[in-house]
N, C-alpha and C positions, 0 to 999 in steps of 0.2 A: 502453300509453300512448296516450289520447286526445291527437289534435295538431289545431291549429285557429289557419290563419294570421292568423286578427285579433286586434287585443287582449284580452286577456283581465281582466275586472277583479280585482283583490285585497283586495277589501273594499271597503265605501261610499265610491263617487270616489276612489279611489286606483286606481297605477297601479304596479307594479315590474320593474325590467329592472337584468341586471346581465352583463357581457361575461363571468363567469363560464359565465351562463347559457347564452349565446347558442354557446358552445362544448360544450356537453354532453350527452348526453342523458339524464334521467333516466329510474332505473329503472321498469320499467310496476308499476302498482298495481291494484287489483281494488275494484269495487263500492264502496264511499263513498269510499273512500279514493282515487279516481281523480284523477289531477294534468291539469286542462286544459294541456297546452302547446304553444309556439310554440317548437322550436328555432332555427329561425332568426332567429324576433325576441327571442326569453329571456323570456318572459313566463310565467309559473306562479300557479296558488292561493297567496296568502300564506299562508294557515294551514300549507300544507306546506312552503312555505320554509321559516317562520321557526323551523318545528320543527326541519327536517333540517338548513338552512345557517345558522345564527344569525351566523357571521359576516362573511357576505356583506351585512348590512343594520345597518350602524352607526349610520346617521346615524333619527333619529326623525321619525316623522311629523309633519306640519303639519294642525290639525285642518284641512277646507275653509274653517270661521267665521273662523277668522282669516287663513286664505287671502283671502277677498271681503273681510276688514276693511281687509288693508293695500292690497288693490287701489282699494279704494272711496276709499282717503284719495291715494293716490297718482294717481287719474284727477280726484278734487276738486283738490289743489293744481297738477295739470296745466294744468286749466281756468284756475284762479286766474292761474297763469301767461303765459296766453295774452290776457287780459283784462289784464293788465301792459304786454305786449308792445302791445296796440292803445292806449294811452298813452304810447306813444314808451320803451319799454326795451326794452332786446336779449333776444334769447333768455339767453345767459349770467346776465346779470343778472336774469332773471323767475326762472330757476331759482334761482339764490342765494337770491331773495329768498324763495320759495317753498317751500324746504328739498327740494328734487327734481332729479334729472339731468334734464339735456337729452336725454338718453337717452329718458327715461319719460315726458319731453313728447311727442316726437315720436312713444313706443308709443300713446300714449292719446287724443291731440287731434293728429292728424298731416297729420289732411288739412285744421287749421287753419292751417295752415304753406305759406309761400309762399318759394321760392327761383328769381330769374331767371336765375342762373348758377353753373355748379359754383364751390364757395369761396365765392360772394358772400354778402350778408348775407341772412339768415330773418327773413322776417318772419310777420306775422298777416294772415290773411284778414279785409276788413272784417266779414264775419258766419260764423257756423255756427251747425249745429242741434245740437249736444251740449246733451243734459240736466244742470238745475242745480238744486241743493237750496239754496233761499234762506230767509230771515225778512224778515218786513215788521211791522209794529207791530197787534196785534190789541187785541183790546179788554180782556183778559187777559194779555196780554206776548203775544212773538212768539210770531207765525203762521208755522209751515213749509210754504212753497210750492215746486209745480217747475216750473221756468221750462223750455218746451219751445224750444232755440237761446238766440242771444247777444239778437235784440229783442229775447225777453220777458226778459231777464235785463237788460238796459239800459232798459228802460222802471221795473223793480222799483226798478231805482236810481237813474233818474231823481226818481222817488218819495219816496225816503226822503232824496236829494239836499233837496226843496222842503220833508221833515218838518222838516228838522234846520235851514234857514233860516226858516222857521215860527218853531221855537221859539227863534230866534238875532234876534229882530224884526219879521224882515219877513211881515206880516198877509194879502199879495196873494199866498204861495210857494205857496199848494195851490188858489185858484181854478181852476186847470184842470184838476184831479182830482177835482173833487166828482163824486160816480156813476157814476167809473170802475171796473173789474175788473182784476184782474192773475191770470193763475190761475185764473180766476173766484172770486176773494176780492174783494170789495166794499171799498176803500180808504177808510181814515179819515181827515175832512178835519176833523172837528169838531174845533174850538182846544181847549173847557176839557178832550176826552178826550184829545187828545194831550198837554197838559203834565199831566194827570194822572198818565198814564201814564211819563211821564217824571221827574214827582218823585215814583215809586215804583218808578225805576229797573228798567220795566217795557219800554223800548223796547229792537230790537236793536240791542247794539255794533255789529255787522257786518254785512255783505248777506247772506254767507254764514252759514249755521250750522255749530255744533262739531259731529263725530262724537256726541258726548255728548249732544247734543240742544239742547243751551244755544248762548247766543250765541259767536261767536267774536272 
Protein backbone atom coordinates (compact mmCIF):
# COMPACT_ATOMS: atom_id res chain seq x y z
CA UNK A 1 0.00 0.00 0.00
CA UNK A 2 1.24 3.39 -1.22
CA UNK A 3 0.68 5.93 1.82
CA UNK A 4 1.02 9.71 1.35
CA UNK A 5 0.11 12.15 4.28
CA UNK A 6 -1.73 14.82 2.09
CA UNK A 7 -4.81 14.80 0.67
CA UNK A 8 -5.49 12.70 -1.65
CA UNK A 9 -8.23 13.65 -4.36
CA UNK A 10 -11.27 11.25 -5.16
CA UNK A 11 -12.43 12.33 -8.26
CA UNK A 12 -12.83 15.97 -9.86
CA UNK A 13 -12.78 18.35 -6.52
CA UNK A 14 -14.05 15.98 -4.32
CA UNK A 15 -12.65 15.02 -1.33
CA UNK A 16 -13.66 11.66 1.05
CA UNK A 17 -12.94 10.84 4.69
CA UNK A 18 -14.68 8.58 6.81
CA UNK A 19 -13.49 7.63 10.89
CA UNK A 20 -13.90 4.21 9.44
CA UNK A 21 -11.23 4.91 7.51
CA UNK A 22 -8.95 6.74 9.59
CA UNK A 23 -8.93 3.44 11.86
CA UNK A 24 -7.88 0.84 9.24
CA UNK A 25 -5.59 -0.22 7.22
CA UNK A 26 -6.37 -1.29 3.85
CA UNK A 27 -5.20 -4.35 2.24
CA UNK A 28 -1.95 -3.57 -0.18
CA UNK A 29 -2.79 -3.82 -4.01
CA UNK A 30 -0.53 -4.20 -6.98
CA UNK A 31 0.00 -2.09 -10.18
CA UNK A 32 -3.27 -0.14 -11.18
CA UNK A 33 -5.07 -1.32 -8.85
CA UNK A 34 -2.79 0.64 -6.09
CA UNK A 35 -4.98 2.64 -3.28
CA UNK A 36 -3.15 6.06 -2.52
CA UNK A 37 -3.68 6.22 1.29
CA UNK A 38 -3.49 8.27 4.33
CA UNK A 39 -4.24 6.09 7.36
CA UNK A 40 -4.06 8.58 9.58
CA UNK A 41 -6.02 11.06 7.74
CA UNK A 42 -8.60 8.13 5.99
CA UNK A 43 -8.38 9.53 2.64
CA UNK A 44 -8.48 6.66 -0.33
CA UNK A 45 -9.21 6.53 -4.34
CA UNK A 46 -12.98 6.77 -4.53
CA UNK A 47 -13.09 4.35 -7.25
CA UNK A 48 -11.78 1.84 -4.61
CA UNK A 49 -13.90 2.87 -1.94
CA UNK A 50 -16.97 2.81 -3.44
CA UNK A 51 -16.34 -0.58 -4.98
CA UNK A 52 -14.97 -2.28 -1.64
CA UNK A 53 -17.05 -0.15 1.07
CA UNK A 54 -20.28 1.05 -0.49
CA UNK A 55 -21.56 1.46 2.85
CA UNK A 56 -19.58 3.61 4.26
CA UNK A 57 -20.64 6.59 1.71
CA UNK A 58 -24.46 7.09 1.91
CA UNK A 59 -24.95 10.42 1.59
CA UNK A 60 -24.49 11.61 -2.47
CA UNK A 61 -22.38 13.86 -4.02
CA UNK A 62 -22.98 17.58 -4.65
CA UNK A 63 -22.00 18.47 -8.15
CA UNK A 64 -19.17 21.49 -7.59
CA UNK A 65 -21.85 23.78 -10.20
CA UNK A 66 -24.22 23.70 -7.75
CA UNK A 67 -21.79 24.00 -4.90
CA UNK A 68 -20.64 27.76 -6.44
CA UNK A 69 -24.39 28.24 -7.31
CA UNK A 70 -25.67 28.23 -3.76
CA UNK A 71 -22.49 29.93 -2.54
CA UNK A 72 -22.84 32.67 -5.28
CA UNK A 73 -26.49 33.33 -4.17
CA UNK A 74 -25.74 33.23 -0.53
CA UNK A 75 -22.65 35.84 -0.76
CA UNK A 76 -25.12 38.05 -3.20
CA UNK A 77 -27.96 38.10 -0.60
CA UNK A 78 -25.06 38.62 2.04
CA UNK A 79 -24.20 41.71 0.41
CA UNK A 80 -27.80 42.77 -0.05
CA UNK A 81 -27.88 42.48 3.51
CA UNK A 82 -25.30 44.48 4.42
CA UNK A 83 -26.47 47.44 2.17
CA UNK A 84 -29.74 47.08 4.50
CA UNK A 85 -27.94 47.36 7.49
CA UNK A 86 -26.13 50.80 6.09
CA UNK A 87 -29.92 52.01 5.94
CA UNK A 88 -30.42 51.78 9.45
CA UNK A 89 -31.69 47.80 9.94
CA UNK A 90 -30.12 45.51 12.27
CA UNK A 91 -28.21 42.61 11.30
CA UNK A 92 -31.31 40.35 12.35
CA UNK A 93 -33.56 41.94 10.34
CA UNK A 94 -31.21 42.47 7.10
CA UNK A 95 -31.04 38.65 7.41
CA UNK A 96 -34.76 38.04 7.51
CA UNK A 97 -35.26 40.24 4.98
CA UNK A 98 -32.71 38.74 2.93
CA UNK A 99 -33.77 35.12 3.35
CA UNK A 100 -30.02 34.26 4.85
CA UNK A 101 -28.51 33.62 8.51
CA UNK A 102 -26.54 35.94 10.18
CA UNK A 103 -24.33 33.27 10.22
CA UNK A 104 -23.56 33.50 6.27
CA UNK A 105 -23.55 37.17 6.65
CA UNK A 106 -20.74 37.35 8.71
CA UNK A 107 -19.05 34.05 6.49
CA UNK A 108 -19.07 36.11 3.37
CA UNK A 109 -19.10 40.07 4.15
CA UNK A 110 -17.56 39.90 7.68
CA UNK A 111 -15.09 42.13 7.67
CA UNK A 112 -18.11 44.57 6.66
CA UNK A 113 -19.24 44.13 10.21
CA UNK A 114 -18.40 46.48 12.89
CA UNK A 115 -18.90 45.53 16.63
CA UNK A 116 -17.51 47.95 19.52
CA UNK A 117 -18.34 45.56 22.33
CA UNK A 118 -18.84 42.00 23.11
CA UNK A 119 -22.88 41.60 22.93
CA UNK A 120 -23.22 44.99 21.67
CA UNK A 121 -24.99 45.88 18.44
CA UNK A 122 -23.30 44.95 14.70
CA UNK A 123 -23.27 47.11 12.57
CA UNK A 124 -21.99 48.08 8.78
CA UNK A 125 -18.90 49.54 7.90
CA UNK A 126 -19.46 52.85 6.01
CA UNK A 127 -17.65 51.23 2.80
CA UNK A 128 -16.24 47.91 1.49
CA UNK A 129 -14.65 46.49 -1.54
CA UNK A 130 -16.71 43.28 -2.13
CA UNK A 131 -17.73 42.65 -5.76
CA UNK A 132 -21.26 43.40 -7.05
CA UNK A 133 -23.19 42.01 -9.99
CA UNK A 134 -25.72 44.88 -10.81
CA UNK A 135 -28.08 46.32 -13.95
CA UNK A 136 -28.45 49.60 -15.06
CA UNK A 137 -30.74 50.43 -17.96
CA UNK A 138 -28.96 49.84 -21.51
CA UNK A 139 -30.18 50.66 -24.57
CA UNK A 140 -31.69 47.18 -25.08
CA UNK A 141 -32.93 46.48 -21.51
CA UNK A 142 -30.51 45.91 -18.72
CA UNK A 143 -26.88 46.00 -18.69
CA UNK A 144 -25.04 43.69 -16.28
CA UNK A 145 -22.21 45.44 -14.58
CA UNK A 146 -19.63 44.77 -11.69
CA UNK A 147 -19.46 47.21 -9.42
CA UNK A 148 -15.81 46.89 -7.79
CA UNK A 149 -16.80 47.80 -3.54
CA UNK A 150 -19.86 49.64 -2.04
CA UNK A 151 -18.87 53.43 -4.18
CA UNK A 152 -19.26 51.96 -7.34
CA UNK A 153 -22.29 50.09 -6.17
CA UNK A 154 -23.82 53.33 -4.49
CA UNK A 155 -23.02 55.59 -7.29
CA UNK A 156 -25.05 52.74 -9.92
CA UNK A 157 -27.76 53.54 -7.63
CA UNK A 158 -27.47 56.79 -7.18
CA UNK A 159 -28.18 56.61 -11.00
CA UNK A 160 -30.97 54.68 -11.49
CA UNK A 161 -32.28 56.69 -8.15
CA UNK A 162 -32.44 60.13 -10.69
CA UNK A 163 -33.72 57.44 -13.70
CA UNK A 164 -36.70 56.63 -11.90
CA UNK A 165 -37.32 60.49 -10.79
CA UNK A 166 -36.63 61.37 -14.50
CA UNK A 167 -39.34 59.29 -15.59
CA UNK A 168 -41.65 60.16 -12.26
CA UNK A 169 -41.35 64.24 -13.58
CA UNK A 170 -38.67 65.72 -12.69
CA UNK A 171 -36.68 66.77 -16.23
CA UNK A 172 -33.32 68.28 -14.12
CA UNK A 173 -32.89 64.25 -12.07
CA UNK A 174 -29.93 63.08 -14.67
CA UNK A 175 -28.23 66.54 -15.62
CA UNK A 176 -25.46 65.52 -13.69
CA UNK A 177 -24.91 62.29 -15.46
CA UNK A 178 -24.72 63.21 -18.91
CA UNK A 179 -21.07 61.58 -19.99
CA UNK A 180 -20.67 59.69 -17.05
CA UNK A 181 -19.27 55.81 -16.82
CA UNK A 182 -20.14 53.50 -14.13
CA UNK A 183 -18.23 50.14 -14.90
CA UNK A 184 -17.13 51.88 -17.75
CA UNK A 185 -20.66 51.59 -19.32
CA UNK A 186 -21.56 55.07 -20.64
CA UNK A 187 -25.00 56.01 -18.74
CA UNK A 188 -28.14 56.97 -20.51
CA UNK A 189 -29.25 60.39 -19.90
CA UNK A 190 -31.40 60.65 -23.10
CA UNK A 191 -35.36 61.33 -21.88
CA UNK A 192 -37.24 59.97 -25.20
CA UNK A 193 -34.54 56.55 -24.68
CA UNK A 194 -35.29 56.05 -21.29
CA UNK A 195 -39.16 56.18 -21.40
CA UNK A 196 -38.82 54.25 -24.23
CA UNK A 197 -37.28 51.94 -22.61
CA UNK A 198 -39.54 51.88 -20.02
CA UNK A 199 -42.91 51.56 -21.85
CA UNK A 200 -41.24 48.51 -23.19
CA UNK A 201 -40.84 47.47 -19.73
CA UNK A 202 -37.23 47.30 -20.74
CA UNK A 203 -35.72 48.95 -17.57
CA UNK A 204 -34.17 47.09 -14.46
CA UNK A 205 -36.78 46.23 -11.54
CA UNK A 206 -33.79 46.00 -9.35
CA UNK A 207 -30.10 47.29 -8.87
CA UNK A 208 -29.29 44.03 -8.40
CA UNK A 209 -29.76 41.14 -11.04
CA UNK A 210 -31.43 37.59 -10.71
CA UNK A 211 -29.22 34.58 -10.74
CA UNK A 212 -31.21 33.81 -13.89
CA UNK A 213 -29.83 36.68 -15.50
CA UNK A 214 -33.15 38.90 -15.52
CA UNK A 215 -34.02 41.49 -13.38
CA UNK A 216 -34.83 40.87 -9.76
Amino acid sequence: MKTDPAWTPAGPGFFLFDEFVSKTFWPPMKGDNAVVCSPMLGICEADWLMKNKPKLHKRQRVPIQAKHARAFAARDRSVRAIWDMRHGVSLSQAARNNGVSKETIKKYVGSALLQDRPGGRIRATKSDRYVRYLQIPGLHGPVEITAHGSKEANRAAAYKAAVNRFLAGDLNALASWHGKKIAGIELITDGPTLKGLAQNDQLPYSLYRSLSGGAS
